[in-house]
Each structure stands twice: as C-alpha cells, then as structure tokens.
CHARMM internal coordinates of N, CA and C (Angstrom, degrees):
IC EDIT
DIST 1 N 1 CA 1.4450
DIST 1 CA 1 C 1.5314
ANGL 1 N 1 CA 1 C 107.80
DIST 1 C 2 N 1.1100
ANGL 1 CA 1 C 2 N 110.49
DIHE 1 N 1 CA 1 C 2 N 140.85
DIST 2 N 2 CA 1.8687
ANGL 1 C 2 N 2 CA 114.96
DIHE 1 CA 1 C 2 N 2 CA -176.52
DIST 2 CA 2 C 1.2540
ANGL 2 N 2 CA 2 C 111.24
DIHE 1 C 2 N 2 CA 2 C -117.66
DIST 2 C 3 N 1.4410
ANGL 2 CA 2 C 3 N 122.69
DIHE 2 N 2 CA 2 C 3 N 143.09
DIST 3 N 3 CA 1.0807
ANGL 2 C 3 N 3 CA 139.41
DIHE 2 CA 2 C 3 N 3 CA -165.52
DIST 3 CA 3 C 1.7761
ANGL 3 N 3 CA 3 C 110.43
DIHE 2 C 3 N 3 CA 3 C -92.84
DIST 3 C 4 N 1.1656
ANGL 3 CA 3 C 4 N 117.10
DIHE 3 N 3 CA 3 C 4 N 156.94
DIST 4 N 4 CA 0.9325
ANGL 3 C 4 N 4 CA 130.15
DIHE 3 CA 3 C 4 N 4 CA -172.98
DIST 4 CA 4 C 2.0203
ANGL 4 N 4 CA 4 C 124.34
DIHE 3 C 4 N 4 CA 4 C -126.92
DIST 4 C 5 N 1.4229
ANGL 4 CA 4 C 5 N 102.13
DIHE 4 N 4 CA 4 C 5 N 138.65
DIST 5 N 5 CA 2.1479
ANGL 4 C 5 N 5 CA 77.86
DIHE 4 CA 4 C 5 N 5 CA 169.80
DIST 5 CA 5 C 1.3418
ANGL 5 N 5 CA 5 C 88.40
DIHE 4 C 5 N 5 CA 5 C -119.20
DIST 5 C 6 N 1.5296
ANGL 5 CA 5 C 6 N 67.28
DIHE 5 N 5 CA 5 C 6 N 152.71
DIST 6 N 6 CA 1.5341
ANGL 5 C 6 N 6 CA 85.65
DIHE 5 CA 5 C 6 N 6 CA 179.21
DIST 6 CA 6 C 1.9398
ANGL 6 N 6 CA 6 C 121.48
DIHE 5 C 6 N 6 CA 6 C -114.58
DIST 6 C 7 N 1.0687
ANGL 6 CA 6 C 7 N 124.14
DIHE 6 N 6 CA 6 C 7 N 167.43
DIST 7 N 7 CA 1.6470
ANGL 6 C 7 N 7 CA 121.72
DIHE 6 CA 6 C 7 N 7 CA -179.71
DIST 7 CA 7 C 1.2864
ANGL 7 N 7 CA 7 C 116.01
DIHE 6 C 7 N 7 CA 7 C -25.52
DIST 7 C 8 N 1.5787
ANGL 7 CA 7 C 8 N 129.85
DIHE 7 N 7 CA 7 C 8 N -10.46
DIST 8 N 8 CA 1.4535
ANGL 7 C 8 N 8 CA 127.00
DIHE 7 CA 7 C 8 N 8 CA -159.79
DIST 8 CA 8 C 1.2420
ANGL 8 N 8 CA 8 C 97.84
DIHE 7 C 8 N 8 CA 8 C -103.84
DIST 8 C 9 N 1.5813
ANGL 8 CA 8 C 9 N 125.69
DIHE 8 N 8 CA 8 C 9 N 9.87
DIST 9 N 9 CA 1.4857
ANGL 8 C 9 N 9 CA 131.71
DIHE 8 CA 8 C 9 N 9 CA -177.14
DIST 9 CA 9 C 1.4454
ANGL 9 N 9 CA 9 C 97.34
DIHE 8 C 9 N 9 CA 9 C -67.09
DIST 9 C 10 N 1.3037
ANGL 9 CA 9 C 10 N 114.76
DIHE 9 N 9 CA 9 C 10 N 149.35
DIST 10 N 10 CA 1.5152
ANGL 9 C 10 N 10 CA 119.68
DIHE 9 CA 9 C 10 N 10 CA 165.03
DIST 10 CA 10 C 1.7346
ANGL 10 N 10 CA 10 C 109.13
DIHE 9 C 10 N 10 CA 10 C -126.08
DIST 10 C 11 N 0.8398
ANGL 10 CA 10 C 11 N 81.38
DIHE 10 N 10 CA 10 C 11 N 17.42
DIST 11 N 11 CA 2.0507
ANGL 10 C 11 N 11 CA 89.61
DIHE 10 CA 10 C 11 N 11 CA -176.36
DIST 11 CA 11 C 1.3342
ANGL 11 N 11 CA 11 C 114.97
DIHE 10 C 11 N 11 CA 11 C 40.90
DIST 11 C 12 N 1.8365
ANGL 11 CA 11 C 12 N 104.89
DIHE 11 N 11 CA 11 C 12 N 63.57
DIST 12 N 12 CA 1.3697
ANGL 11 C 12 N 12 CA 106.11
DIHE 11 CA 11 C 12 N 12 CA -171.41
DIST 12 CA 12 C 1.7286
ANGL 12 N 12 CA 12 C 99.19
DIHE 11 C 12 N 12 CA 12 C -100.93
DIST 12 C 13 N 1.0153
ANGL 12 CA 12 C 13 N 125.91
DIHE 12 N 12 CA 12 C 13 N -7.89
DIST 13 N 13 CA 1.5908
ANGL 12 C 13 N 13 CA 138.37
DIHE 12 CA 12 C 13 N 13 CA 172.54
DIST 13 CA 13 C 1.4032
ANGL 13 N 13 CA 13 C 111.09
DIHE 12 C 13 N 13 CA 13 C 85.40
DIST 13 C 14 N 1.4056
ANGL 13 CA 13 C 14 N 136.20
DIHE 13 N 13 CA 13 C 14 N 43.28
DIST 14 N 14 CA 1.1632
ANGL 13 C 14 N 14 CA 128.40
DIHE 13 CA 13 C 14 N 14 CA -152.72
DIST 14 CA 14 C 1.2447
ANGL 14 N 14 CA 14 C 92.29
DIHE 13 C 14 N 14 CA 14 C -98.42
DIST 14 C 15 N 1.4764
ANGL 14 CA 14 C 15 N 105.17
DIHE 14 N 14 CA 14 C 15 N -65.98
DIST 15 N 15 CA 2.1090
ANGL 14 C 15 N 15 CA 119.82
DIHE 14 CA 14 C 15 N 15 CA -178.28
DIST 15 CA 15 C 1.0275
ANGL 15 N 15 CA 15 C 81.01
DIHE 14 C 15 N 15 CA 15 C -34.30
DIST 15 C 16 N 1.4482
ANGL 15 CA 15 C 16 N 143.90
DIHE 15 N 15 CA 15 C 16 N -95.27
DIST 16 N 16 CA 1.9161
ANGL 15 C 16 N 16 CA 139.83
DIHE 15 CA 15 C 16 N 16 CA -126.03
DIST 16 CA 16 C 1.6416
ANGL 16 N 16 CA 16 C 99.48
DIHE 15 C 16 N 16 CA 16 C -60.95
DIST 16 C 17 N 1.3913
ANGL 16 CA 16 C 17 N 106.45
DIHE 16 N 16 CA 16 C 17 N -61.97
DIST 17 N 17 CA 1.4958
ANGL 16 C 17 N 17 CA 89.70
DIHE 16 CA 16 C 17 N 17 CA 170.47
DIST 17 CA 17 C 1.9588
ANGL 17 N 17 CA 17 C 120.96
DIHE 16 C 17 N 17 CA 17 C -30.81
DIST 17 C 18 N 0.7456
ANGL 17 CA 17 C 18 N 105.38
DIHE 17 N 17 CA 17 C 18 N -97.53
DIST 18 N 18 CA 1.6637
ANGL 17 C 18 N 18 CA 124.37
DIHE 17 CA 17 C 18 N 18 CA -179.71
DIST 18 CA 18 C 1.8009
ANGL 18 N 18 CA 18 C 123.49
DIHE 17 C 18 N 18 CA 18 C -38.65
DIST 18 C 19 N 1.4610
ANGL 18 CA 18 C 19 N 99.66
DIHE 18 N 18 CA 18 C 19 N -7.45
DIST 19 N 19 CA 1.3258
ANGL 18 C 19 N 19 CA 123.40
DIHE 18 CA 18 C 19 N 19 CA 177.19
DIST 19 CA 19 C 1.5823
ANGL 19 N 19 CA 19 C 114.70
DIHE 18 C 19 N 19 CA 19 C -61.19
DIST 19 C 20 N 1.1201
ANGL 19 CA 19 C 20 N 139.09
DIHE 19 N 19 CA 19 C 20 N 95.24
DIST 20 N 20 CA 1.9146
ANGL 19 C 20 N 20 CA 133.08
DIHE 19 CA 19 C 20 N 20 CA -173.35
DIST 20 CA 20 C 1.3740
ANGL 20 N 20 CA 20 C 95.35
DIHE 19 C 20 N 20 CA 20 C -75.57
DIST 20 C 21 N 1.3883
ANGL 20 CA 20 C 21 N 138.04
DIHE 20 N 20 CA 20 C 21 N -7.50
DIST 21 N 21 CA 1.3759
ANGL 20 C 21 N 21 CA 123.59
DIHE 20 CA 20 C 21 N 21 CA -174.81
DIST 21 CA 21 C 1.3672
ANGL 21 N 21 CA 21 C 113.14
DIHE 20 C 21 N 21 CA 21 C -125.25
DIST 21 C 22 N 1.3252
ANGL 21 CA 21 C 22 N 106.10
DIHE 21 N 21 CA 21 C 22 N 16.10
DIST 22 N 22 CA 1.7177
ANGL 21 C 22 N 22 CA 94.29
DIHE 21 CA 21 C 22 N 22 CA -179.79
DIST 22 CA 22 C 1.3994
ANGL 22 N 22 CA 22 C 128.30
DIHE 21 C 22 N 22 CA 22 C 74.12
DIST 22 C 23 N 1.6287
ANGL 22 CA 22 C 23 N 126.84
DIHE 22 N 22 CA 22 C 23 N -2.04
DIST 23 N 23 CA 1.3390
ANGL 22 C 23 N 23 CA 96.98
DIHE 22 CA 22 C 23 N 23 CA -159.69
DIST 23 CA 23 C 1.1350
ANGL 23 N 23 CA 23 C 96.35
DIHE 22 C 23 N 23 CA 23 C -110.42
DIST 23 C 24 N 1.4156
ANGL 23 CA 23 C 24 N 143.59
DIHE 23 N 23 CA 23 C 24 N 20.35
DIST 24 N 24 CA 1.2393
ANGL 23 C 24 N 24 CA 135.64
DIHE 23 CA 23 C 24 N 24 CA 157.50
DIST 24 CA 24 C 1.7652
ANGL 24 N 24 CA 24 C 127.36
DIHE 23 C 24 N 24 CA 24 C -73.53
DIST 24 C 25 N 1.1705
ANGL 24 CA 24 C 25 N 122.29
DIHE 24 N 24 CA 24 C 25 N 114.96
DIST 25 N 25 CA 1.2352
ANGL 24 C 25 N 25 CA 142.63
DIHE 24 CA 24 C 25 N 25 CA -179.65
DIST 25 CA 25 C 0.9827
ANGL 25 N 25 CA 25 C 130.56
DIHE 24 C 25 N 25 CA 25 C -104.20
DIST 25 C 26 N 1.7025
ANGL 25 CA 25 C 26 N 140.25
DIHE 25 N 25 CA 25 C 26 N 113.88
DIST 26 N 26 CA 1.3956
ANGL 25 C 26 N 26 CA 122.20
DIHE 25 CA 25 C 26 N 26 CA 147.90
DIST 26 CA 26 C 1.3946
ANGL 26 N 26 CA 26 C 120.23
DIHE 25 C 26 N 26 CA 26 C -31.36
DIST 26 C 27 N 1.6464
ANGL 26 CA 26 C 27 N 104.50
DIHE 26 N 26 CA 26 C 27 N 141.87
DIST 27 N 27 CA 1.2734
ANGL 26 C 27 N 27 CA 106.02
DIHE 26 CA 26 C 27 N 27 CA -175.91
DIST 27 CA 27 C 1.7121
ANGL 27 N 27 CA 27 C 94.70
DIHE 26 C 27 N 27 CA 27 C -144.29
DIST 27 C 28 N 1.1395
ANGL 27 CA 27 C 28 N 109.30
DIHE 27 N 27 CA 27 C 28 N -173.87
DIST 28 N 28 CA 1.8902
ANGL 27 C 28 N 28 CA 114.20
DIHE 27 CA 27 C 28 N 28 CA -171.19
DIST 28 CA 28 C 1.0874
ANGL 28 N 28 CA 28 C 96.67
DIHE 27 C 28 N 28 CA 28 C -73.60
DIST 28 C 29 N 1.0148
ANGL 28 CA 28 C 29 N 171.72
DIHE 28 N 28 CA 28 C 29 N 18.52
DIST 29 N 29 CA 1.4900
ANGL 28 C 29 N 29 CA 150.69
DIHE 28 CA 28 C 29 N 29 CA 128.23
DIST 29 CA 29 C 1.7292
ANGL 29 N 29 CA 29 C 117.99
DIHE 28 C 29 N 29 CA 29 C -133.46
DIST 29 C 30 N 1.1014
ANGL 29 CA 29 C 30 N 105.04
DIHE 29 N 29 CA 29 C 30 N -5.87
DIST 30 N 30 CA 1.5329
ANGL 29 C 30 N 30 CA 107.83
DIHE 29 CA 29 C 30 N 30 CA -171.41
DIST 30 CA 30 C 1.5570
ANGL 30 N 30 CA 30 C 104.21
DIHE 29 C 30 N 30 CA 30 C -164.98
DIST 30 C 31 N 1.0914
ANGL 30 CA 30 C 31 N 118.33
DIHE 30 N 30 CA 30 C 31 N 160.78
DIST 31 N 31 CA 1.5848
ANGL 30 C 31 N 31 CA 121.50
DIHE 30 CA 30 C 31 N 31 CA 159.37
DIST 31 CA 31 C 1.6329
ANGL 31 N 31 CA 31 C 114.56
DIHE 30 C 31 N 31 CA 31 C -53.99
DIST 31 C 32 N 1.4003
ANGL 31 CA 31 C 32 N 90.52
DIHE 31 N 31 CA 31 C 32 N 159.40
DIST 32 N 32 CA 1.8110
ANGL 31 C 32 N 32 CA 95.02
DIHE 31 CA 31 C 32 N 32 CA -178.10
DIST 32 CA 32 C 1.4772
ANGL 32 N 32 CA 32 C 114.99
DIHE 31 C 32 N 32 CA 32 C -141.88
DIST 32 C 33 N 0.7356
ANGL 32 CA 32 C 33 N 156.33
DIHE 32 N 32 CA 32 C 33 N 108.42
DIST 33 N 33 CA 1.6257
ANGL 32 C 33 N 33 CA 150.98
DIHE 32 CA 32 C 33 N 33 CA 154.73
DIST 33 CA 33 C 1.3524
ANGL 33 N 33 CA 33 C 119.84
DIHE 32 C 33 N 33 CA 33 C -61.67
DIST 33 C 34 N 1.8030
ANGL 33 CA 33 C 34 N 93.02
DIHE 33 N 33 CA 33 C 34 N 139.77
DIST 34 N 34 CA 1.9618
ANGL 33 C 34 N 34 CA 97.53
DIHE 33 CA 33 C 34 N 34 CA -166.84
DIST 34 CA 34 C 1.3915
ANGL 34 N 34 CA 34 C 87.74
DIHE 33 C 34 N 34 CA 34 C -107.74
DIST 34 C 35 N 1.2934
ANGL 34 CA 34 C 35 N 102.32
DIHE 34 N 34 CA 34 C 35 N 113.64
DIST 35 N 35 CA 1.8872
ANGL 34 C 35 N 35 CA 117.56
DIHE 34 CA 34 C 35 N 35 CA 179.47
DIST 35 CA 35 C 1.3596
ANGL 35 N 35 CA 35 C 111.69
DIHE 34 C 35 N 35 CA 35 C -50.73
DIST 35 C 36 N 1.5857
ANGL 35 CA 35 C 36 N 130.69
DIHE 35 N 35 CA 35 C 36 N -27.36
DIST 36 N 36 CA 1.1964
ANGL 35 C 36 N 36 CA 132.09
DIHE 35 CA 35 C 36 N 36 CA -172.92
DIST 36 CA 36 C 1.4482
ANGL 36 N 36 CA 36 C 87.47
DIHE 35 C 36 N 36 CA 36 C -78.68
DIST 36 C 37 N 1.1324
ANGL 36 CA 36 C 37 N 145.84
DIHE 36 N 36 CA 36 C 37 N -112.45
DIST 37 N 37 CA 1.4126
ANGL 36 C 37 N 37 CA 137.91
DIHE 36 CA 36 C 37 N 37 CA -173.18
DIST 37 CA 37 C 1.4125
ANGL 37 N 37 CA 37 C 124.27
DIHE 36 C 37 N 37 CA 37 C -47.69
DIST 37 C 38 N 1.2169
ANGL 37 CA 37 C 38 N 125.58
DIHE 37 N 37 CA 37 C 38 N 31.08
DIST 38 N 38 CA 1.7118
ANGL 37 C 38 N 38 CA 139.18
DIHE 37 CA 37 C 38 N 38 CA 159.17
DIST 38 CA 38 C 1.8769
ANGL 38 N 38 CA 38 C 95.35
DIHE 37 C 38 N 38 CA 38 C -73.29
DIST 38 C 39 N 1.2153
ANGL 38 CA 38 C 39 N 140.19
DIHE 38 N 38 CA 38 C 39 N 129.36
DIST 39 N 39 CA 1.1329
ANGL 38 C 39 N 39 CA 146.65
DIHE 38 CA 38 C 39 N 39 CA 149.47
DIST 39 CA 39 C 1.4197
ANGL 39 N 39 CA 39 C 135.88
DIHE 38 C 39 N 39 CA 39 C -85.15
DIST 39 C 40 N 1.5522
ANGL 39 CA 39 C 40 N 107.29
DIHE 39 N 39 CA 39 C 40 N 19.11
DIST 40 N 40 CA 1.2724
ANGL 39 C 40 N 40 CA 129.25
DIHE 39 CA 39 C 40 N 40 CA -179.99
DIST 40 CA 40 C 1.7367
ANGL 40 N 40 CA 40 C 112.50
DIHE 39 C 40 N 40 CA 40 C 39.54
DIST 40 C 41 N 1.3191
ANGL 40 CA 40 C 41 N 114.98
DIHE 40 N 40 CA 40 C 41 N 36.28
DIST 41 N 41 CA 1.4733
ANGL 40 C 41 N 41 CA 104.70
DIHE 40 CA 40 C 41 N 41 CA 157.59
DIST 41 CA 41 C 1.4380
ANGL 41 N 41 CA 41 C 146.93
DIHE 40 C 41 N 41 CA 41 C -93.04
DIST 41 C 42 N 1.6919
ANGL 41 CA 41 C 42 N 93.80
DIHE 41 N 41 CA 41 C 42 N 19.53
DIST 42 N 42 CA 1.4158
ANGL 41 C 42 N 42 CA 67.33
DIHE 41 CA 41 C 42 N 42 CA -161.36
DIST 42 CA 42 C 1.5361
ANGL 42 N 42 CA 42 C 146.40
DIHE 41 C 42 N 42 CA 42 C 112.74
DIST 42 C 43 N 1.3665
ANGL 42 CA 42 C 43 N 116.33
DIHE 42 N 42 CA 42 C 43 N -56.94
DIST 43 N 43 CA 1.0308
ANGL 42 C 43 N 43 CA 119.93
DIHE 42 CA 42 C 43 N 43 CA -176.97
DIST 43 CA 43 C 1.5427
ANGL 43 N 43 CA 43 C 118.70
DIHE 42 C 43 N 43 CA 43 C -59.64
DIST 43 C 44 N 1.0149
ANGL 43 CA 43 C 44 N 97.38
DIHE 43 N 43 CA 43 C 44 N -36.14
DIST 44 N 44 CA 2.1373
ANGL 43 C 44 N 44 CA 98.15
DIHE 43 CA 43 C 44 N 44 CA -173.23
DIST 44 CA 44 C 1.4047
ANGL 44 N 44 CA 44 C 107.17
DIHE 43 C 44 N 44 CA 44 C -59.65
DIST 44 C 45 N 1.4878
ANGL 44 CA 44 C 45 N 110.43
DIHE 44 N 44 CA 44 C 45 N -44.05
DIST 45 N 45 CA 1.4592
ANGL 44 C 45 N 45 CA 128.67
DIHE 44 CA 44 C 45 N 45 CA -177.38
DIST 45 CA 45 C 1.3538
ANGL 45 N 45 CA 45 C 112.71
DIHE 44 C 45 N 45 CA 45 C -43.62
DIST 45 C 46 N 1.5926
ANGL 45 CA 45 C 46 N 109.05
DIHE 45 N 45 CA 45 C 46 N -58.18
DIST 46 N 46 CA 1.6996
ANGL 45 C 46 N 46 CA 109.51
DIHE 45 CA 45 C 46 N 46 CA -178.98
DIST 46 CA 46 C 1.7781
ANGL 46 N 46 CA 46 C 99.12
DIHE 45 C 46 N 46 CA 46 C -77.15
DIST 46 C 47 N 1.2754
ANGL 46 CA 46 C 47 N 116.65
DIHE 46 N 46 CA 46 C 47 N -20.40
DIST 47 N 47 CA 1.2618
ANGL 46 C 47 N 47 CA 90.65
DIHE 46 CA 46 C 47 N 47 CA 177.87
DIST 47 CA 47 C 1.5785
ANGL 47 N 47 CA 47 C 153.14
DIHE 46 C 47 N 47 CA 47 C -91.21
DIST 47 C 48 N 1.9502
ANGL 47 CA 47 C 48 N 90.42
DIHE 47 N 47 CA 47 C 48 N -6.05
DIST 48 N 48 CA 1.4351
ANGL 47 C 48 N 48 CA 112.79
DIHE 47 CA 47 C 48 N 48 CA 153.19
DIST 48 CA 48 C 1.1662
ANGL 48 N 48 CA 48 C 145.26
DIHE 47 C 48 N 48 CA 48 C -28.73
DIST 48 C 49 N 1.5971
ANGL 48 CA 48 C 49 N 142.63
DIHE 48 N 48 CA 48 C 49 N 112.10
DIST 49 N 49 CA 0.9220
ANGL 48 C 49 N 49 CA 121.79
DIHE 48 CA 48 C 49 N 49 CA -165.60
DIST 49 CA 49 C 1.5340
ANGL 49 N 49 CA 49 C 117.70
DIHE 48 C 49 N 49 CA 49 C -104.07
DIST 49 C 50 N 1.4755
ANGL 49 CA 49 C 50 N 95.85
DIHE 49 N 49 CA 49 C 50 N 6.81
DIST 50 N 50 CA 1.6008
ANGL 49 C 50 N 50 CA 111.47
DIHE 49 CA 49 C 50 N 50 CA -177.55
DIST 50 CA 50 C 1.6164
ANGL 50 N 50 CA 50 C 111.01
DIHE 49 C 50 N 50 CA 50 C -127.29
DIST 50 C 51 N 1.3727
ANGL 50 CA 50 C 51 N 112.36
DIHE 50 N 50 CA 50 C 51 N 23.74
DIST 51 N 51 CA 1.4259
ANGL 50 C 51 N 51 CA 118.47
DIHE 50 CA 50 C 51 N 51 CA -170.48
DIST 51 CA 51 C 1.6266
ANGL 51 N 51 CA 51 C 105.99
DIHE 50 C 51 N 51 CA 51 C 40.66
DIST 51 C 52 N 1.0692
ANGL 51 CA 51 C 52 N 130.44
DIHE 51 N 51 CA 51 C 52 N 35.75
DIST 52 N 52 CA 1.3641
ANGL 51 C 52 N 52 CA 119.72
DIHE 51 CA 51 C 52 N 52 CA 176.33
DIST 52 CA 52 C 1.7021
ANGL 52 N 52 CA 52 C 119.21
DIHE 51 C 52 N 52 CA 52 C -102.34
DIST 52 C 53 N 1.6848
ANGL 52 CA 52 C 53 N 99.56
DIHE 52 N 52 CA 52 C 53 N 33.05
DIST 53 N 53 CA 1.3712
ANGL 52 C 53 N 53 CA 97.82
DIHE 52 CA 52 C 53 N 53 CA 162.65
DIST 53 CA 53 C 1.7150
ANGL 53 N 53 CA 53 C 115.41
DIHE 52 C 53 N 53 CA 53 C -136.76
DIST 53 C 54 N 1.4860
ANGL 53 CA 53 C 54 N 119.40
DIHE 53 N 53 CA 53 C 54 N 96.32
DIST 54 N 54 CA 0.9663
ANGL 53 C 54 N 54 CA 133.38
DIHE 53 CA 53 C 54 N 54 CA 178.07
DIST 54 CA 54 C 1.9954
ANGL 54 N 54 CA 54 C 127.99
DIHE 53 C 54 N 54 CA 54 C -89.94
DIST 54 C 55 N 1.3570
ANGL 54 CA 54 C 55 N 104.60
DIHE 54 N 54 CA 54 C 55 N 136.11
DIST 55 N 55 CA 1.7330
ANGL 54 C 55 N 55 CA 109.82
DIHE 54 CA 54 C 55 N 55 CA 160.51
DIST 55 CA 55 C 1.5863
ANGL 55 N 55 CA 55 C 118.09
DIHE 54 C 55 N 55 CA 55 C -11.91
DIST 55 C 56 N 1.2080
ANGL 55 CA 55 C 56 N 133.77
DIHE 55 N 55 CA 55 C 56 N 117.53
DIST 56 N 56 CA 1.3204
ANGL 55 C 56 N 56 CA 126.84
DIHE 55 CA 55 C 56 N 56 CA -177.13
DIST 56 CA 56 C 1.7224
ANGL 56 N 56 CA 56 C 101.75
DIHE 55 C 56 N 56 CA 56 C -84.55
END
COOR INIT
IC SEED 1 N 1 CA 1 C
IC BUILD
C-alpha cells in the first residue's frame, strides 16, 4: 500500500530526509511520493510533523 501527502504538507523536508527508499520528492507545491519506489514502511508517517502523510 503507498502512501500519500496530503495539503497539510508545509514543505518542511522531514519525509525525504528519513525516507530509506528515496521516493520522496519536492514537488510544485508540496512533497510527493513515487508509489513505484515507496517501500511501504512507514517511515514518513512517524516522521511528519503535520500528519500530512496518509494511506493511499
């Protein structure tokens, strides 16, 4: 299952940091995750500081 951000992003860079797979990206208004290289762990999730990364 792949994760998603959602509008509550503030593009503070936390997910990309903490990401083991790389697929977190700046994107035009917010971060984005590329579901093909998302590794479903998790990690962005606890590492949010705005809960703005939810279950797709």
């Amino acid at each position: 299952m792949a994760y998603v951000i959602t509008d509550e992003c503030v593009s503070c860079g936390t997910c990309e940091d903490e990401c083991p797979s790389d697929a977190i990206s700046q994107g035009d208004d917010k971060y984005v995750i590329d579901a093909d290289a998302c590794a479903d762990c998790g990690t962005c999730v606890e590492s949010c500081p705005n809960d703005a990364i939810v279950e797709e």
